[in-house]
C-alpha positions as CSV (number, residue, x, y, z in Angstrom):
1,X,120.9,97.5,80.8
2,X,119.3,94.3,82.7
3,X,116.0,95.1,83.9
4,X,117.0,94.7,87.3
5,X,119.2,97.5,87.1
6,X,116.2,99.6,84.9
7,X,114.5,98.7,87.7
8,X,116.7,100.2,90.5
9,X,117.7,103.3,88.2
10,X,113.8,104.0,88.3
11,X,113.2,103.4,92.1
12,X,116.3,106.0,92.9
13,X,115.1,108.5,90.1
14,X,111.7,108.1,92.4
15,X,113.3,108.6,95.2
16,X,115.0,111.8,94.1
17,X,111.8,113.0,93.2
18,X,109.9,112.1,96.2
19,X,112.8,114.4,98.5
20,X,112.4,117.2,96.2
21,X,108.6,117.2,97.2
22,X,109.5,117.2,100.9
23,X,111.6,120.0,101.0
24,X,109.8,123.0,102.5
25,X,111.5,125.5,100.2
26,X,112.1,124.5,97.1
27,X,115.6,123.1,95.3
28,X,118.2,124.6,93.5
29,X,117.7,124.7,89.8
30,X,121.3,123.6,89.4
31,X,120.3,119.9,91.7
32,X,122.6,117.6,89.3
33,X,120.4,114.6,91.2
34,X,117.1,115.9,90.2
35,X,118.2,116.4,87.0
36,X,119.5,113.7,86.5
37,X,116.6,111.8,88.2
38,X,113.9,113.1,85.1
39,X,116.6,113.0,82.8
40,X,116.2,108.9,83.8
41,X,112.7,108.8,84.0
42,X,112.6,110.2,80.5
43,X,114.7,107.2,79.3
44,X,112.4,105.3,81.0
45,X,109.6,106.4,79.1
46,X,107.6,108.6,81.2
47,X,106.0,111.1,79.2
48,X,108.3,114.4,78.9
49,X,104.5,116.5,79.7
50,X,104.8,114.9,83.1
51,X,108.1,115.4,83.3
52,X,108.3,118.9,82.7
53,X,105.3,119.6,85.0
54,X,107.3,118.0,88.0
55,X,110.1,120.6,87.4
56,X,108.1,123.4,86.9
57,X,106.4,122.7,89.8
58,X,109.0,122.0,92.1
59,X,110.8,125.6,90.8
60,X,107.9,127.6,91.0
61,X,108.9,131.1,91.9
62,X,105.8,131.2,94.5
63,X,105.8,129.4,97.3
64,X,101.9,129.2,97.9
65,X,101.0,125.7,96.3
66,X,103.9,124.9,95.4
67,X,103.9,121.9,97.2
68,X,100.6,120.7,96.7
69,X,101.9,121.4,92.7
70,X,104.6,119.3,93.5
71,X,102.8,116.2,95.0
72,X,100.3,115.9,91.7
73,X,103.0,115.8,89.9
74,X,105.0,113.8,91.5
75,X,101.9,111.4,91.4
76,X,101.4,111.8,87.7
77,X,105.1,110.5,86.8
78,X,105.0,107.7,89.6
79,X,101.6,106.6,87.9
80,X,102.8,106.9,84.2
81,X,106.0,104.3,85.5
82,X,103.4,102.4,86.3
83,X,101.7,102.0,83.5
84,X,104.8,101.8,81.0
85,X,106.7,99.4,83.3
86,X,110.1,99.8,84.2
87,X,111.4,98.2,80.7
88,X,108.5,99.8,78.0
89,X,109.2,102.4,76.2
């Protein structure tokens, strides 16, 4: 894959994510698109901890914090893209 398109796959896994955090209740545990959003990010080499923090966050049984839950972790994978680059693994 060209990094232009690593590039792009990484801005729409992003995306994904950041809708996920701006829904007031939270998504179905079956979303293909978020899935398949981390599943990207993973390839991408954002640490699986980070990862796995974003989902259980954003399927947290308890509404109350869950979406300030969601927001760190949606900030710790945007940061660790950042730091790995869009091509580093």
């Amino acid at each position: 894959m060209s990094l232009k398109a690593r590039r792009v796959v990484i801005e729409l896994s992003l995306a994904i994510l950041r809708d996920a955090c701006e829904q007031p209740e939270r998504p179905d545990r079956e979303d293909a698109g978020l899935r398949l959003a981390l599943r990207c990010l993973m390839g991408a080499g954002v640490d699986k901890a980070a990862l796995s923090a974003f989902w259980e966050a954003v399927s947290a049984e308890v509404d109350i914090g869950r979406r300030h839950g969601v927001e760190r972790a949606y900030e710790a994978v945007r940061c660790a893209v950042r730091v790995t680059g869009p091509g580093e693994n």
